[in-house]
C-alpha positions in Angstrom: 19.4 2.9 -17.4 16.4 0.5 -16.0 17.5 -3.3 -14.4 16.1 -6.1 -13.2 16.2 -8.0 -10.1 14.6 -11.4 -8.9 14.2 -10.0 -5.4 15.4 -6.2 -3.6 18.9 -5.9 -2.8 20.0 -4.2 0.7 20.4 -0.9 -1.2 16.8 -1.0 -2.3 15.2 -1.9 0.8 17.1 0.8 2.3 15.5 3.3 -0.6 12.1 1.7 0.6 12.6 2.7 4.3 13.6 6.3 3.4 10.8 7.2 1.7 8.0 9.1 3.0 5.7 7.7 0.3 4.8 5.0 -2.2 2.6 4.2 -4.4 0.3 0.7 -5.8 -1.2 -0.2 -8.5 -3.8 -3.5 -9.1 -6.1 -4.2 -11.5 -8.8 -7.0 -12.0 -8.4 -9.7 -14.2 -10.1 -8.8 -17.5 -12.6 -5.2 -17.9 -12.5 -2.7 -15.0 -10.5 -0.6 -14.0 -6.6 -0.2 -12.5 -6.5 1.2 -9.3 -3.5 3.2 -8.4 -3.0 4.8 -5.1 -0.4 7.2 -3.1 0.5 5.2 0.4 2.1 7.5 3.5 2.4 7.4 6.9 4.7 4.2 7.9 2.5 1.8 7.1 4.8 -0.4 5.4 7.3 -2.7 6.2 10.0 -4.9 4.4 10.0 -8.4 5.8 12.7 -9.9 3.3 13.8 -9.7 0.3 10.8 -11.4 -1.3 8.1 -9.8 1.3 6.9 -6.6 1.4 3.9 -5.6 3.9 1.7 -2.6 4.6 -1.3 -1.7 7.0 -3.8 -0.7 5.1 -6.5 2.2 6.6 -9.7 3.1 5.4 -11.1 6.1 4.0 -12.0 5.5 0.6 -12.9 2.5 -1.4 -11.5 -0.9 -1.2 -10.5 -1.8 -4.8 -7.0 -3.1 -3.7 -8.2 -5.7 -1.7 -10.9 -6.8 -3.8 -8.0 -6.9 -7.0 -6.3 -9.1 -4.5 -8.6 -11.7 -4.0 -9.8 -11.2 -7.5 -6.0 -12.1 -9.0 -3.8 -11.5 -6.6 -1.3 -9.2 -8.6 0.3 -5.9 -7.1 2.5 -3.3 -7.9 4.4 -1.3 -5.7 6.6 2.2 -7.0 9.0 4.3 -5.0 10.2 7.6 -6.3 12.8 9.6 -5.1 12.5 13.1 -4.8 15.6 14.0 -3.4 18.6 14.7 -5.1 19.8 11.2 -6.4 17.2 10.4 -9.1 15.9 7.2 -8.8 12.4 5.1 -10.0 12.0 1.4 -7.8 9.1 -0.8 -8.7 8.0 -4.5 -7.3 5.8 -6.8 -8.8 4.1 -9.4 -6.9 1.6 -11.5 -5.7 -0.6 -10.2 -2.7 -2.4 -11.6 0.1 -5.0 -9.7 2.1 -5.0 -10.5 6.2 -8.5 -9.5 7.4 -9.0 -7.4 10.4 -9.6 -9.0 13.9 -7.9 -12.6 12.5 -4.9 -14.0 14.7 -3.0 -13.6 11.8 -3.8 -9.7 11.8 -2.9 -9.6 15.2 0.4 -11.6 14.6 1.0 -9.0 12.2 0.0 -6.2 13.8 2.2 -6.9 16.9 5.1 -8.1 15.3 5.6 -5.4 12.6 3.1 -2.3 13.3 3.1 -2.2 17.2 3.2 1.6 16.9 -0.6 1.6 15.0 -3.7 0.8 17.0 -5.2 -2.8 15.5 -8.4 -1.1 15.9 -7.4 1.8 13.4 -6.5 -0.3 10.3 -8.9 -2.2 7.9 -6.2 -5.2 6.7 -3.1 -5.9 6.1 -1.6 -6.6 2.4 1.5 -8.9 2.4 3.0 -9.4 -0.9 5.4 -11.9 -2.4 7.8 -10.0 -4.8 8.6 -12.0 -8.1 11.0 -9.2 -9.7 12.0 -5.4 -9.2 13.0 -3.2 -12.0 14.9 0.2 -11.7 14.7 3.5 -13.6 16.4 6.6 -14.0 14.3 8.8 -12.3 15.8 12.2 -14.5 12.4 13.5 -15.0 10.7 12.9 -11.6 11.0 16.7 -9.5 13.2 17.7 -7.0 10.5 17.9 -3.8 11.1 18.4 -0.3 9.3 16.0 2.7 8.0 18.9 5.1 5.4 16.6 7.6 2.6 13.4 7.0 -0.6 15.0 6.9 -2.5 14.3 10.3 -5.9 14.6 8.7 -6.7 10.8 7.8 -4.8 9.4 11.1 -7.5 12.3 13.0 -10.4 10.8 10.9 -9.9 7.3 11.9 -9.4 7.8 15.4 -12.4 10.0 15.6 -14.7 7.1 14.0 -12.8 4.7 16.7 -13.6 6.5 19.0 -17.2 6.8 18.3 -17.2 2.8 17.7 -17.9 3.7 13.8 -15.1 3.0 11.8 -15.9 -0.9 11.3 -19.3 0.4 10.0 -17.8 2.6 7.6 -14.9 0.1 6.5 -18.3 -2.1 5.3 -20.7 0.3 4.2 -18.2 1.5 2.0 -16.4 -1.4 0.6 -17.0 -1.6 -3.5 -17.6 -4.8 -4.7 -15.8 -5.8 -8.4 -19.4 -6.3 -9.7 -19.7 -2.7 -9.3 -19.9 -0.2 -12.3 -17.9 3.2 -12.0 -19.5 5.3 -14.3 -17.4 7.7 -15.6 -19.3 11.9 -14.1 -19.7 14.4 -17.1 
């Protein structure tokens, strides 16, 4: 059975750090669309038990960030797919901390030391209002083999090249933007 939590306990944050992925959702305030996307790599950290962060890379659009600054509002959802079933979510209000600030560097050095600053395109920090458990019963046995080393190869590539910046902007969407829907 689901419960609910003002803020994670020490069980849950442990949950958090053995997972090899997560997932968050956002969506702008009134029409458009939810974004919801799969997170890996260790990209995110637990500051508290009211702050959540995670290093945010490029490679496709933007939406999160722009739902961010549009509303604020986050969602984050762990699964497990190991043998104890189990379904974690935290709700939130976000912050994006844009690349090449002090504060990104702050960040960067005090929680992601092992990612080059170059490599990332922001950082996300979120204030959790509530968490909420679920069973979990349905959710897959699965078993972690390895991250994938395609988007870390990507990035450094355009890093190396002095391109990734240019591609972070050329490829931001804007909420203004329509997404029609391909036939």
């Amino acid at each position: 059975m689901g419960k609910q939590f003002r803020e994670l306990t020490e069980e849950q944050i442990h949950f958090i750090q053995d997972q090899h992925i997560f997932f968050i959702a956002t969506a702008p305030t009134g029409d458009g669309r939810i974004n919801l996307s799969p997170k890996g790599y260790d990209s995110i950290k637990v500051i508290n038990n009211h702050t959540i962060s995670y290093v945010d890379f490029a490679g496709s659009g933007n939406e999160t960030a722009n739902h961010l600054l549009d509303n604020s509002r986050i969602t984050f959802m762990w699964c497990s797919f190991e043998q104890k079933p189990l379904i974690l979510r935290a709700y939130g209000y976000g912050e994006v901390i844009k690349k090449y600030t002090d504060e990104y560097f702050t960040w960067m050095d005090n929680y992601y030391a092992h990612i080059p600053p170059e490599s990332a395109r922001q950082i996300f920090v979120v204030n959790i209002e509530s968490v909420q458990t679920s069973c979990g019963f349905a959710i897959p046995l699965m078993e972690y083999v390895n991250d994938r080393d395609t988007l870390s190869a990507w990035t450094k590539n355009k890093t190396s090249q002095g391109k990734l910046d240019e591609y972070i902007k050329k490829h931001e969407p804007r909420l203004d933007e329509k997404y029609p829907i391909q036939k």
